[in-house]
PQR file with spaces between the fields and no chain letter, atoms N, CA, C, O and H, PARSE charges and radii, in Angstrom:
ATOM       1  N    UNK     1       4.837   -8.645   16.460 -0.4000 1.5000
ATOM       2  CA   UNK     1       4.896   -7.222   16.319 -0.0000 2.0000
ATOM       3  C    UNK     1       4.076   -6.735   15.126  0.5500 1.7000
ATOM       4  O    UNK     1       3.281   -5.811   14.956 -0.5500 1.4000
ATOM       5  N    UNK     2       4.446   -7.460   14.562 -0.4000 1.5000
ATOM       6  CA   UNK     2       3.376   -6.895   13.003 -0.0000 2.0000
ATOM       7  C    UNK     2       1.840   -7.511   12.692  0.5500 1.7000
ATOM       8  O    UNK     2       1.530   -7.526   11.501 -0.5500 1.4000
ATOM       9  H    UNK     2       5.091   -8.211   14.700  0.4000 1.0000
ATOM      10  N    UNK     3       0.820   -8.036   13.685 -0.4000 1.5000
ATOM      11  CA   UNK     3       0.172   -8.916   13.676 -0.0000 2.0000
ATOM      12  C    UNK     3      -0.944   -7.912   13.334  0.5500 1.7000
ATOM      13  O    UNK     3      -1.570   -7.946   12.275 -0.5500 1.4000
ATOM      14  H    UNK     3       1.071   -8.024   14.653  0.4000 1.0000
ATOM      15  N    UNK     4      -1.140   -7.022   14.314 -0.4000 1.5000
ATOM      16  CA   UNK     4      -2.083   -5.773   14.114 -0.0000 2.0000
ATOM      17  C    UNK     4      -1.590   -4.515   14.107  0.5500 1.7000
ATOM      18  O    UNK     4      -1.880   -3.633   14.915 -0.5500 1.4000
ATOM      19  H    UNK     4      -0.632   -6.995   15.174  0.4000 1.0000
ATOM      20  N    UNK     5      -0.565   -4.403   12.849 -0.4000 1.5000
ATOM      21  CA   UNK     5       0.218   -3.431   12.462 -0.0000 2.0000
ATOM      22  C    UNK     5       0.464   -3.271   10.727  0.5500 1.7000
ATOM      23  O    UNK     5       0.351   -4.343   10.133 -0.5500 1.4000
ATOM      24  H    UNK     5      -0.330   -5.120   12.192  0.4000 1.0000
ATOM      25  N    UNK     6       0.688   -2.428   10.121 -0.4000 1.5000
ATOM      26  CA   UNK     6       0.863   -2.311    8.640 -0.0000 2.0000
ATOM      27  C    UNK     6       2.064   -2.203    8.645  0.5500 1.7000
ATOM      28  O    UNK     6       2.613   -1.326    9.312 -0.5500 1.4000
ATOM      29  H    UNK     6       0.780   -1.557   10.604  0.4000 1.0000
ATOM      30  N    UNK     7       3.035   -3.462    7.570 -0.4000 1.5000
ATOM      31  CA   UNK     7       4.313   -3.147    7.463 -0.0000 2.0000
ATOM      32  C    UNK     7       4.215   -3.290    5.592  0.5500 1.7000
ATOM      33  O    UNK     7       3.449   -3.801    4.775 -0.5500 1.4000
ATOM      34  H    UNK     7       2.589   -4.174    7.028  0.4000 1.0000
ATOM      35  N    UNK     8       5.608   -2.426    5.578 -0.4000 1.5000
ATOM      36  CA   UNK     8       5.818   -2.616    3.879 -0.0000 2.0000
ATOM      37  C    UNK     8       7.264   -3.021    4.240  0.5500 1.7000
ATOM      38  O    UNK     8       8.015   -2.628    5.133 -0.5500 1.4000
ATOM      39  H    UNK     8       6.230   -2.012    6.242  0.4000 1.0000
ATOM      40  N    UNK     9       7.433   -4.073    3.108 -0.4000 1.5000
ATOM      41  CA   UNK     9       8.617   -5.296    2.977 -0.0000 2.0000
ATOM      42  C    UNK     9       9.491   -4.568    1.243  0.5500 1.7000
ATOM      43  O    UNK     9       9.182   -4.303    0.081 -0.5500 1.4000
ATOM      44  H    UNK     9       6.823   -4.392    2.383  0.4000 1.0000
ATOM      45  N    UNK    10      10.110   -4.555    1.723 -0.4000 1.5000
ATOM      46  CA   UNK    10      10.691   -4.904   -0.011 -0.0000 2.0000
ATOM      47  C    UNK    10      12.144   -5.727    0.126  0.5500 1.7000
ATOM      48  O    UNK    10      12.841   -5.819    1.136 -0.5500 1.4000
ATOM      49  H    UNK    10      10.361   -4.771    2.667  0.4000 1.0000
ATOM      50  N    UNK    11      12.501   -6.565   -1.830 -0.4000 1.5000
ATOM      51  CA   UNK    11      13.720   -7.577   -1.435 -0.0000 2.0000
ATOM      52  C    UNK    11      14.606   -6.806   -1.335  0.5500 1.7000
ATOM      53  O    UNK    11      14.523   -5.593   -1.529 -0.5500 1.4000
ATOM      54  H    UNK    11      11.934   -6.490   -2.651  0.4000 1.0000
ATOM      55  N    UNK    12      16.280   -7.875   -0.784 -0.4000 1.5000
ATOM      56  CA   UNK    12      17.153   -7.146    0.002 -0.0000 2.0000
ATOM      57  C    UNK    12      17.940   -8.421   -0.905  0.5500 1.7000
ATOM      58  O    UNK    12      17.431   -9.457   -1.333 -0.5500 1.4000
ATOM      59  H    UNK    12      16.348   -8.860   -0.626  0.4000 1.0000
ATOM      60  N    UNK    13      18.817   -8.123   -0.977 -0.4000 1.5000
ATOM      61  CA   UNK    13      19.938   -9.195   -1.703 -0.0000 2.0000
ATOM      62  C    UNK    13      19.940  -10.694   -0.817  0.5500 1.7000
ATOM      63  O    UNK    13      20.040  -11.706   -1.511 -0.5500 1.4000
ATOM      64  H    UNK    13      19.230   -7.281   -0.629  0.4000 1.0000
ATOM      65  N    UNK    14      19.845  -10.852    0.509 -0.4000 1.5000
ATOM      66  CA   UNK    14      19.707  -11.651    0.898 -0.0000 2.0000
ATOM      67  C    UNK    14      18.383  -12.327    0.861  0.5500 1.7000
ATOM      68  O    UNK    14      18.359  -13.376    1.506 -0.5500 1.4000
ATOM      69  H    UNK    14      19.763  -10.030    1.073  0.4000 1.0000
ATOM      70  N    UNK    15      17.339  -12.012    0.304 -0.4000 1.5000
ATOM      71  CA   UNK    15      16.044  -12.514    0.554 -0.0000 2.0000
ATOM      72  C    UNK    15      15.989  -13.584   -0.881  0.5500 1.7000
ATOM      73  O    UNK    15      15.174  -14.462   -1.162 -0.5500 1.4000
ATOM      74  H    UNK    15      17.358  -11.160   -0.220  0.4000 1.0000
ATOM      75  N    UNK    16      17.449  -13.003   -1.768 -0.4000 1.5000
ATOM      76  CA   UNK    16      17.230  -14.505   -3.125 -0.0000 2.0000
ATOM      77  C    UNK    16      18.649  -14.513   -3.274  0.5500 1.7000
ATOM      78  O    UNK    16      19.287  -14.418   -4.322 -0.5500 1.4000
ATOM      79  H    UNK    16      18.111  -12.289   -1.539  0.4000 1.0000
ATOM      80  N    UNK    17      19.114  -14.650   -1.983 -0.4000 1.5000
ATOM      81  CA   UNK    17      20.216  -15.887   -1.876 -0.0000 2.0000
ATOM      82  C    UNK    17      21.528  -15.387   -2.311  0.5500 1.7000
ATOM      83  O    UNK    17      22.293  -16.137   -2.918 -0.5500 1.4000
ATOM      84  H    UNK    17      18.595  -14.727   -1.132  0.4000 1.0000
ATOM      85  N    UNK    18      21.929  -13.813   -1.963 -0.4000 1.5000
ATOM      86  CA   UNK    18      22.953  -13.413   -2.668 -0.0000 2.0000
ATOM      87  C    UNK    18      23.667  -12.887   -1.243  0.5500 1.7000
ATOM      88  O    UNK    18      22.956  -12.732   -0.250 -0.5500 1.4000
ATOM      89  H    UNK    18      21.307  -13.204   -1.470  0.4000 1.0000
ATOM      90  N    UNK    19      25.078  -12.625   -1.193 -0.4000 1.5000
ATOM      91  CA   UNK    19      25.992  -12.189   -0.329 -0.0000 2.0000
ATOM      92  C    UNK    19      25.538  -10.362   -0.489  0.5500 1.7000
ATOM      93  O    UNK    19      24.327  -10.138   -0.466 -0.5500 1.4000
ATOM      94  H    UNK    19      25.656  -12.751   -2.000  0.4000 1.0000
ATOM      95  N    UNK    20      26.252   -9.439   -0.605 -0.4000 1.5000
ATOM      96  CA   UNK    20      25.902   -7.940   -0.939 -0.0000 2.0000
ATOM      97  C    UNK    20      25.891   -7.249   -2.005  0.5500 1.7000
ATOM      98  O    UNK    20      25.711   -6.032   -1.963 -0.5500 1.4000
ATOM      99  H    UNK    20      27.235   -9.620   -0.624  0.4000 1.0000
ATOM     100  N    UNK    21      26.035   -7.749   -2.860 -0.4000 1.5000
ATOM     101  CA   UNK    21      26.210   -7.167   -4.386 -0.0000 2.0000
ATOM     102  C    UNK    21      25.070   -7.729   -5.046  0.5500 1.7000
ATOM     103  O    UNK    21      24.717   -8.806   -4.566 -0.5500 1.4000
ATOM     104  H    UNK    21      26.181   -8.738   -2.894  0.4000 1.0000
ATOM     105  N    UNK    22      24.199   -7.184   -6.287 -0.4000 1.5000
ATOM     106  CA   UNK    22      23.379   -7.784   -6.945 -0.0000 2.0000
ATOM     107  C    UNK    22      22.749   -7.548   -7.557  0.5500 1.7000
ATOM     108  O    UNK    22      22.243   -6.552   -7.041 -0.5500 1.4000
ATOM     109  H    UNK    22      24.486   -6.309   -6.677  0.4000 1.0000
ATOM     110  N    UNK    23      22.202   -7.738   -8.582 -0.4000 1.5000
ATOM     111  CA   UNK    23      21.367   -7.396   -9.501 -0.0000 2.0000
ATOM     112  C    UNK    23      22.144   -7.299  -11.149  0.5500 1.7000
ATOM     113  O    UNK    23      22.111   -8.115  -12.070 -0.5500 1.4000
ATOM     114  H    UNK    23      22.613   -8.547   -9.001  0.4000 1.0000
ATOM     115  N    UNK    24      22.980   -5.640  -11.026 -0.4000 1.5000
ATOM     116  CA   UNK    24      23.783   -5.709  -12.197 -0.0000 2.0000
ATOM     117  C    UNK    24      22.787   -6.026  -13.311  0.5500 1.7000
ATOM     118  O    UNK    24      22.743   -7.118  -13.877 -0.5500 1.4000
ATOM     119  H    UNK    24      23.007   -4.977  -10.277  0.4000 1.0000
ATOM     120  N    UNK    25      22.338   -5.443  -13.464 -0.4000 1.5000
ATOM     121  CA   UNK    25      20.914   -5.227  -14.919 -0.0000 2.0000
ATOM     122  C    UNK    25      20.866   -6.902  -15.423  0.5500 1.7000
ATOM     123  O    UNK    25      20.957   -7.310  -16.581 -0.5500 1.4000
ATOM     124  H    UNK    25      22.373   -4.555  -13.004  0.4000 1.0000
ATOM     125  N    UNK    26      20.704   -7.669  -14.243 -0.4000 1.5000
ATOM     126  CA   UNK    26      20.006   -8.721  -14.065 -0.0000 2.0000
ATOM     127  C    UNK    26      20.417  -10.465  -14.544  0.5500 1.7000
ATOM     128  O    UNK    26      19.896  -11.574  -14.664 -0.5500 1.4000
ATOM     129  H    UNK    26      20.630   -7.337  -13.303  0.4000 1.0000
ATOM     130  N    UNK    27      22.183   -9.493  -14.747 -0.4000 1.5000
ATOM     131  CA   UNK    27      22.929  -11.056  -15.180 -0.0000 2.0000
ATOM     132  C    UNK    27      23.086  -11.641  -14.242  0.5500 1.7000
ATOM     133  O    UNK    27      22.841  -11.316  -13.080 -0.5500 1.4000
ATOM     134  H    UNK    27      22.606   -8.592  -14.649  0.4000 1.0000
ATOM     135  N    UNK    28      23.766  -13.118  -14.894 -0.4000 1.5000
ATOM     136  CA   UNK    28      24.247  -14.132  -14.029 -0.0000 2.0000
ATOM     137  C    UNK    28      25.291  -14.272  -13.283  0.5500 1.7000
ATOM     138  O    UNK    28      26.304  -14.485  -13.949 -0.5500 1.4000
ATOM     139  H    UNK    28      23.964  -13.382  -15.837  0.4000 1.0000
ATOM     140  N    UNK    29      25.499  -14.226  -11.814 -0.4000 1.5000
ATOM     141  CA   UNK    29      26.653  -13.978  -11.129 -0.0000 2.0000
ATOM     142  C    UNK    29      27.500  -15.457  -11.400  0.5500 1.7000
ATOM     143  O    UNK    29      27.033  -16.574  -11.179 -0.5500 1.4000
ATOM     144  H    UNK    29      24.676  -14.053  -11.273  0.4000 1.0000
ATOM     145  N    UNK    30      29.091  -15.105  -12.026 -0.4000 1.5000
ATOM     146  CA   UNK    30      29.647  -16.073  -12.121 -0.0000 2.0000
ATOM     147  C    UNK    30      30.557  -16.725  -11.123  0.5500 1.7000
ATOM     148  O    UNK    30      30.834  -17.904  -10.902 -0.5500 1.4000
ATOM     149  H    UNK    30      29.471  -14.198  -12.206  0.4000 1.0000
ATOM     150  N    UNK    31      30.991  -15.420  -10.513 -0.4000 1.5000
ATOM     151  CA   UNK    31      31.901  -15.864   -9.298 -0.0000 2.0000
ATOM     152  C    UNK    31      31.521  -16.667   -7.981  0.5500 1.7000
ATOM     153  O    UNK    31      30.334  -16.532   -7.681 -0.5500 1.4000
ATOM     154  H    UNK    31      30.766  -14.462  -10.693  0.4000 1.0000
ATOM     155  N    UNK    32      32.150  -17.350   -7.258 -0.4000 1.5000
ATOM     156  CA   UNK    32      31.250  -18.284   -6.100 -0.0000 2.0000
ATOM     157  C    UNK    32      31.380  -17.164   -5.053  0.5500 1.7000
ATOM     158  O    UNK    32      30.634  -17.178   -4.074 -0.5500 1.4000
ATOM     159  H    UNK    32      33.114  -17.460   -7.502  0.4000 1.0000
ATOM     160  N    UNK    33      32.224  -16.272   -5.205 -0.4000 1.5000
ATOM     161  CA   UNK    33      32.307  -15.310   -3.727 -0.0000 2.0000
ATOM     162  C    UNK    33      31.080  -14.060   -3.950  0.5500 1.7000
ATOM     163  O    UNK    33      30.853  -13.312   -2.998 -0.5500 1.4000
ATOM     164  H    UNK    33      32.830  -16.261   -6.000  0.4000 1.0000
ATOM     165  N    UNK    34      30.353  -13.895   -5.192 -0.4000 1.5000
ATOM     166  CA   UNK    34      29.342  -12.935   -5.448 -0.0000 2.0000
ATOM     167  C    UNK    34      29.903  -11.265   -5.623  0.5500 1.7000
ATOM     168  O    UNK    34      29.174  -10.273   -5.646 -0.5500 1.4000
ATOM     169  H    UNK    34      30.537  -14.502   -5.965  0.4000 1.0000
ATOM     170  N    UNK    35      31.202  -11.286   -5.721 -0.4000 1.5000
ATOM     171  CA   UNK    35      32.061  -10.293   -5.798 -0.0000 2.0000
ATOM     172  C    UNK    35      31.785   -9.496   -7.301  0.5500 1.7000
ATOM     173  O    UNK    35      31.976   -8.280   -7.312 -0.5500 1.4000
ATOM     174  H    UNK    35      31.794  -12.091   -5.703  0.4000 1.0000
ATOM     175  N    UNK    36      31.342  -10.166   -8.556 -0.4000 1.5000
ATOM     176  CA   UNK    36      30.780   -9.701   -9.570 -0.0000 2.0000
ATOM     177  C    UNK    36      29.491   -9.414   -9.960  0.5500 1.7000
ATOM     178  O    UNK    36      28.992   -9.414  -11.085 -0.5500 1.4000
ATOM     179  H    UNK    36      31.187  -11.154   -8.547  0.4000 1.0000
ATOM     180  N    UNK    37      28.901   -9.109   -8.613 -0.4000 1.5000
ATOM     181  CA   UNK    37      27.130   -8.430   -8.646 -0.0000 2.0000
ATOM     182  C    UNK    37      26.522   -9.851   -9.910  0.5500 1.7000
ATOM     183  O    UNK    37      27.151  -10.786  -10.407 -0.5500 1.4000
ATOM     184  H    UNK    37      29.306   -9.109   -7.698  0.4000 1.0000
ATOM     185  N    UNK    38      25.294   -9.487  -10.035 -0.4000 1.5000
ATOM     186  CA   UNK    38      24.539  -10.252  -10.571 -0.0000 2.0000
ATOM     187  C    UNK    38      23.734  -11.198   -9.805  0.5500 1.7000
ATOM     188  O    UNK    38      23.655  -10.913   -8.610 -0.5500 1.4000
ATOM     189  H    UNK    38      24.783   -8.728   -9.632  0.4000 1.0000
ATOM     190  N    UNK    39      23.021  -12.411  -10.236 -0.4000 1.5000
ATOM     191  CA   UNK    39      22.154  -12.892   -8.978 -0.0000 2.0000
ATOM     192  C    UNK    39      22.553  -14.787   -9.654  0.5500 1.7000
ATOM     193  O    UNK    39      22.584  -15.501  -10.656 -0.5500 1.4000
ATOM     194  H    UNK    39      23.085  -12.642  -11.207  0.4000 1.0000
ATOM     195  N    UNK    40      22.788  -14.736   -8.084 -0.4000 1.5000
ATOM     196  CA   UNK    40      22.966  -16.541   -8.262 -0.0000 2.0000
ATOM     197  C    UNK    40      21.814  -17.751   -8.415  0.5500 1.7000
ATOM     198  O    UNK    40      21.905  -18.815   -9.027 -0.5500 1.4000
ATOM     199  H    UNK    40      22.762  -14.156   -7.270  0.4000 1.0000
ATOM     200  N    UNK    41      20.899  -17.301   -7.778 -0.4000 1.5000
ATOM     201  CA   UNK    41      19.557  -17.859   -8.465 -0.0000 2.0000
ATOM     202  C    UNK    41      18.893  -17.910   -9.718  0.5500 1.7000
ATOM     203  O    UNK    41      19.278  -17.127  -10.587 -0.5500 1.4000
ATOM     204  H    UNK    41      20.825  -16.437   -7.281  0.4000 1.0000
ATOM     205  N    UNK    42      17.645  -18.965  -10.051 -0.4000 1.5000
ATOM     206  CA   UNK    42      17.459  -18.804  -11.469 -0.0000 2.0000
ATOM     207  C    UNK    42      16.544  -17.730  -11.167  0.5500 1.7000
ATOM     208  O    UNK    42      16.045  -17.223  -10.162 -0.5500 1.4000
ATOM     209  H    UNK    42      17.333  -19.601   -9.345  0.4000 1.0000
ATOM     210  N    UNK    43      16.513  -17.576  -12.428 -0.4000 1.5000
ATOM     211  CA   UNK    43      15.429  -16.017  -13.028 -0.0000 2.0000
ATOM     212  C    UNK    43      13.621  -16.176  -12.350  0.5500 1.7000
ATOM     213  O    UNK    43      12.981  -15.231  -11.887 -0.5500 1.4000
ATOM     214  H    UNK    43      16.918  -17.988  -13.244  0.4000 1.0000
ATOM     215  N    UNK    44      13.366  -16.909  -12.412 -0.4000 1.5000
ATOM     216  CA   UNK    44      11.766  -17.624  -12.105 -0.0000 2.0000
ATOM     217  C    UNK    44      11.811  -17.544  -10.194  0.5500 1.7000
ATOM     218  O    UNK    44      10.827  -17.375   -9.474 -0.5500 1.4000
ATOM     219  H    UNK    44      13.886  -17.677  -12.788  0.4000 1.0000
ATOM     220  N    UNK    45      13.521  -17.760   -9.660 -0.4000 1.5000
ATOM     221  CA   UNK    45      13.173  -17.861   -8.399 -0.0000 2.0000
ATOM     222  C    UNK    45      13.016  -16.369   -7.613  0.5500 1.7000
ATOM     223  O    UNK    45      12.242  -15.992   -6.733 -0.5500 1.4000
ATOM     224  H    UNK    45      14.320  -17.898  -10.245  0.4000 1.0000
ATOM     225  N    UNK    46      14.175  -15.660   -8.382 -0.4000 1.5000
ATOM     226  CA   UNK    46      14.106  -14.119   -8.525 -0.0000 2.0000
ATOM     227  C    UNK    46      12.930  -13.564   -8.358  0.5500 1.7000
ATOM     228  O    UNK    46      12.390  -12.992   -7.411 -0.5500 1.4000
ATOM     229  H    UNK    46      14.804  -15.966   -9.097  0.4000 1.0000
ATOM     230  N    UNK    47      12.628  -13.816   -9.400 -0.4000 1.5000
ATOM     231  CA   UNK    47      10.834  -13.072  -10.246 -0.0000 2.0000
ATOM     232  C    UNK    47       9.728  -13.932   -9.063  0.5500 1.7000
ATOM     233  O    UNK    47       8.580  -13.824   -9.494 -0.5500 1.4000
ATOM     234  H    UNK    47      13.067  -14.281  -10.170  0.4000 1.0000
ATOM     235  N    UNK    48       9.747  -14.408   -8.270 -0.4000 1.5000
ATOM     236  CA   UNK    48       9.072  -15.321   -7.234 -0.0000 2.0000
ATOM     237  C    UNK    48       8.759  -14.349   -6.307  0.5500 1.7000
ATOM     238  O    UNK    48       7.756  -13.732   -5.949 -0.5500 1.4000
ATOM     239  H    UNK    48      10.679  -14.495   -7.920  0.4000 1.0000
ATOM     240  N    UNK    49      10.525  -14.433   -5.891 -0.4000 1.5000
ATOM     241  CA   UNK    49      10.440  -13.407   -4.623 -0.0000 2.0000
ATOM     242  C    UNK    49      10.089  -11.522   -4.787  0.5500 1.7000
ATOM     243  O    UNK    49       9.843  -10.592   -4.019 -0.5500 1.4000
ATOM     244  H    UNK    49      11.340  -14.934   -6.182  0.4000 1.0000
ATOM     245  N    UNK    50      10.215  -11.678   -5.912 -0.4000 1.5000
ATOM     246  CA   UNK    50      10.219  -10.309   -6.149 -0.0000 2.0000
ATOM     247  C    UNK    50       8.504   -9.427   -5.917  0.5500 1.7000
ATOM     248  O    UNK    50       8.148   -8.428   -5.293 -0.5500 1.4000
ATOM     249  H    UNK    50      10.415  -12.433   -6.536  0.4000 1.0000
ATOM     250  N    UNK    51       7.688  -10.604   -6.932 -0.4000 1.5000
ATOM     251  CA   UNK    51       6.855  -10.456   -6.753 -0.0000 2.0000
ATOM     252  C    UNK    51       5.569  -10.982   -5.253  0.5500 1.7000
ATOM     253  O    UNK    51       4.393  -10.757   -4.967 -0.5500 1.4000
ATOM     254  H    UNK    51       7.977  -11.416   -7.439  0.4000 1.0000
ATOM     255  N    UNK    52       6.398  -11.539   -4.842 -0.4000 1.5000
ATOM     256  CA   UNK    52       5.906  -11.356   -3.418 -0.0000 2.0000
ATOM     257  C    UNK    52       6.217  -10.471   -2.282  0.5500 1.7000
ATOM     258  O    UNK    52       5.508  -10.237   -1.303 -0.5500 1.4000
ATOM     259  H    UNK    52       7.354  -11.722   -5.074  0.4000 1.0000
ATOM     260  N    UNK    53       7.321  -10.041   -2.547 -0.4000 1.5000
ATOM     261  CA   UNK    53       7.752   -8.753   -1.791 -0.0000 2.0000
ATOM     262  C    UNK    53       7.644   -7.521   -1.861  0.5500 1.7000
ATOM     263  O    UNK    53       7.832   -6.689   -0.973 -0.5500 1.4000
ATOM     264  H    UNK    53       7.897  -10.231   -3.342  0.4000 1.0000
ATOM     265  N    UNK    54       7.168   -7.300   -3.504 -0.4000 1.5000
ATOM     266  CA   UNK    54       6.633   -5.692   -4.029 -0.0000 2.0000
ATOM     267  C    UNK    54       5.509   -5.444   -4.610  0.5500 1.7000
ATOM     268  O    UNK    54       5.343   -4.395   -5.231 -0.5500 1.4000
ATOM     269  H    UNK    54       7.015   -7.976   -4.225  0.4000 1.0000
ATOM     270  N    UNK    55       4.427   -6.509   -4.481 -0.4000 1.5000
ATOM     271  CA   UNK    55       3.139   -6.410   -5.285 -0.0000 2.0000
ATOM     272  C    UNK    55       2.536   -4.822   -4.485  0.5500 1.7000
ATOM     273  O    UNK    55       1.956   -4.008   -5.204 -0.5500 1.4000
ATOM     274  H    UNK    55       4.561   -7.362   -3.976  0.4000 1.0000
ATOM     275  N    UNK    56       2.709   -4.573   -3.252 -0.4000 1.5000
ATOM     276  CA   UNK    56       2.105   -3.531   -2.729 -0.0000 2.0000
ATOM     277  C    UNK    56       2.690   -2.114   -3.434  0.5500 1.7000
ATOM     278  O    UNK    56       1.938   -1.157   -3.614 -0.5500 1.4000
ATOM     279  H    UNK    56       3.181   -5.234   -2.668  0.4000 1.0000
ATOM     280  N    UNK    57       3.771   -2.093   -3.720 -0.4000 1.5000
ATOM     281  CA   UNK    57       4.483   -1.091   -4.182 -0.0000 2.0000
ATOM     282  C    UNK    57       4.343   -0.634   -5.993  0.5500 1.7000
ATOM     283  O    UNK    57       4.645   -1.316   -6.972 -0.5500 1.4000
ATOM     284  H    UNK    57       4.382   -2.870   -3.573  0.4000 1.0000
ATOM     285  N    UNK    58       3.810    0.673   -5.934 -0.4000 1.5000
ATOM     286  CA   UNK    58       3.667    1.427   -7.151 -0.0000 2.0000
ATOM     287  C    UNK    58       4.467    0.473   -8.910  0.5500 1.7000
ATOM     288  O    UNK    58       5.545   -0.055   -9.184 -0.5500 1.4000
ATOM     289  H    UNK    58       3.565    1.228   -5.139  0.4000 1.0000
ATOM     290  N    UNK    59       3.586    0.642   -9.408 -0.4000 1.5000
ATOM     291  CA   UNK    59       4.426   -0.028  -10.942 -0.0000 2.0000
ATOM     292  C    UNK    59       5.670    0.940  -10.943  0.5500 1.7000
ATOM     293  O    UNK    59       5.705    2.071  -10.459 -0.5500 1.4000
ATOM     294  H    UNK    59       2.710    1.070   -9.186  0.4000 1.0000
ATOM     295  N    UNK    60       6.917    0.110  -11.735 -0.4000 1.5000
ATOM     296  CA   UNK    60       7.942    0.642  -12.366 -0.0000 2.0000
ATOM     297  C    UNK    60       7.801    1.214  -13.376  0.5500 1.7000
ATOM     298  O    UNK    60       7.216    0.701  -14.329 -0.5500 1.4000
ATOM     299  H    UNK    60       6.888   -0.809  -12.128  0.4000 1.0000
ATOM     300  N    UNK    61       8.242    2.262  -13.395 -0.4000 1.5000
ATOM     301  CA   UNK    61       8.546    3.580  -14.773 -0.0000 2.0000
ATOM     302  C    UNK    61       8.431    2.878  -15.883  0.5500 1.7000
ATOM     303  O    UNK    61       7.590    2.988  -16.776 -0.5500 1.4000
ATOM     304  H    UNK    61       8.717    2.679  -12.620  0.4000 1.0000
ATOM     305  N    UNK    62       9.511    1.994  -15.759 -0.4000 1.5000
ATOM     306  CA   UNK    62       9.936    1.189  -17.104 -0.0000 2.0000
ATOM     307  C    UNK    62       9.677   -0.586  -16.791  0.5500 1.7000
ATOM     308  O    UNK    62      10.670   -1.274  -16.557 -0.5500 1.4000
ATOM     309  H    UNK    62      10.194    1.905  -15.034  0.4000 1.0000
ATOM     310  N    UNK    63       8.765   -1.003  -16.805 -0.4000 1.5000
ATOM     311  CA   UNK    63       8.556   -2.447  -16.626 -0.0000 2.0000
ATOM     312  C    UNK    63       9.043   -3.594  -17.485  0.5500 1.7000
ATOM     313  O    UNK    63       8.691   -4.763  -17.323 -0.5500 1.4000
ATOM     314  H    UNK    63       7.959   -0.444  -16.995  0.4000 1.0000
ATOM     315  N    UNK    64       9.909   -3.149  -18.442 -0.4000 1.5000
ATOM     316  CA   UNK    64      10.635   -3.856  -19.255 -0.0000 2.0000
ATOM     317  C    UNK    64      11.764   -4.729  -18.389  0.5500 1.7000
ATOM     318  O    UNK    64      12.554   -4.219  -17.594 -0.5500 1.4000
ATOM     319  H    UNK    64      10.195   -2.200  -18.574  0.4000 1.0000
ATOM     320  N    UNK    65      11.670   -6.258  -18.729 -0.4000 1.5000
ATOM     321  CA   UNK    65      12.491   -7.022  -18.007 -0.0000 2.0000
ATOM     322  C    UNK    65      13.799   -6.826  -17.820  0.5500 1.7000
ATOM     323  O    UNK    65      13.896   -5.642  -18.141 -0.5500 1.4000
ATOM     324  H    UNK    65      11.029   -6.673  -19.375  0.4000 1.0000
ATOM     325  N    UNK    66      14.994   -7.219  -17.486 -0.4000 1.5000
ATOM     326  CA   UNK    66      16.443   -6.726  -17.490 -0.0000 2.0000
ATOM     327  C    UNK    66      16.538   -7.910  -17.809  0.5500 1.7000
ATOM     328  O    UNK    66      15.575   -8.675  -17.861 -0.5500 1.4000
ATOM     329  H    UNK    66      14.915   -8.182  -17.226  0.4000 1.0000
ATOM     330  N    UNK    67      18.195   -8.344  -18.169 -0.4000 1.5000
ATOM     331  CA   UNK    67      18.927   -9.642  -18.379 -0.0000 2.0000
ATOM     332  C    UNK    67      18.087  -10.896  -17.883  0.5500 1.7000
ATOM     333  O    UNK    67      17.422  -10.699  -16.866 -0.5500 1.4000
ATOM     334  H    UNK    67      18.978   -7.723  -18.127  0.4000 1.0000
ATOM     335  N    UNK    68      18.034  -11.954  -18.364 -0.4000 1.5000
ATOM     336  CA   UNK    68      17.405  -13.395  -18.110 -0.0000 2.0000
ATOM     337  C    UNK    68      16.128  -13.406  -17.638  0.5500 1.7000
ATOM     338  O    UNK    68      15.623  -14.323  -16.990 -0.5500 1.4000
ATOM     339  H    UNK    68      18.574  -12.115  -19.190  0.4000 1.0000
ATOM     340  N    UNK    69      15.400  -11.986  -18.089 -0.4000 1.5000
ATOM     341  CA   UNK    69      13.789  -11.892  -17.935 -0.0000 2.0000
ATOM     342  C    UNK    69      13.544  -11.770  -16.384  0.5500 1.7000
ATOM     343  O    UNK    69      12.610  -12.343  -15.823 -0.5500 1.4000
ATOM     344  H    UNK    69      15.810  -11.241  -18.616  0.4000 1.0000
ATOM     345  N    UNK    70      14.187  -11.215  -15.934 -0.4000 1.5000
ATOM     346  CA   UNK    70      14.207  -10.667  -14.459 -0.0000 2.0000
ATOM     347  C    UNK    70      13.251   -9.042  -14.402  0.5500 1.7000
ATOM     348  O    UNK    70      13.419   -7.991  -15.022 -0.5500 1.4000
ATOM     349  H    UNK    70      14.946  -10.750  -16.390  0.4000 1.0000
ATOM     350  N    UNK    71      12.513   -9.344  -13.649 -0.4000 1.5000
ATOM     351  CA   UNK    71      11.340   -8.350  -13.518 -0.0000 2.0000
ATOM     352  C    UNK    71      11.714   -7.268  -12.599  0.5500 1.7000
ATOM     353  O    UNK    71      12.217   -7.463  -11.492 -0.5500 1.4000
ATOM     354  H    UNK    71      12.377  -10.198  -13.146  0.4000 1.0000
ATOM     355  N    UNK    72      11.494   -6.325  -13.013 -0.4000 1.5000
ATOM     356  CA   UNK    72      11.923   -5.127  -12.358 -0.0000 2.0000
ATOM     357  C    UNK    72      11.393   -4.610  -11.514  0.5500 1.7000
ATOM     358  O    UNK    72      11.862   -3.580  -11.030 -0.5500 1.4000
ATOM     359  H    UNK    72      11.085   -6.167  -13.912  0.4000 1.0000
């Protein structure tokens, strides 16, 4: 479907490994059920996906990292 088509992607909590909650100005989720937002992956795998999923999309206001150098 998207072969000779323009799509824009951006991440979704599930695309770095989280149940529905996430981010939380970029701490570490402690709970195993993900019930306390934050992200269960390391920071580098985060910042991976992130930047493969939003390079197309406009810079952030504020590009200053959040908690554990997680890119905004």
């Amino acid at each position: 479907m998207l072969r000779d088509r323009p799509a824009v992607a951006i991440p979704d909590d599930h695309d770095v490994g989280h149940p529905n909650l996430w981010g939380a100005g970029g701490r570490k989720a402690e709970r195993p059920d993900g019930s306390d937002g934050g992200y269960f992956l390391p920071p580098a795998s985060v910042n991976m996906v992130q930047r493969q999923q939003t390079w197309h999309l406009p810079d952030p206001v504020d590009p200053a990292p959040v908690r554990q150098g997680i890119a905004v």
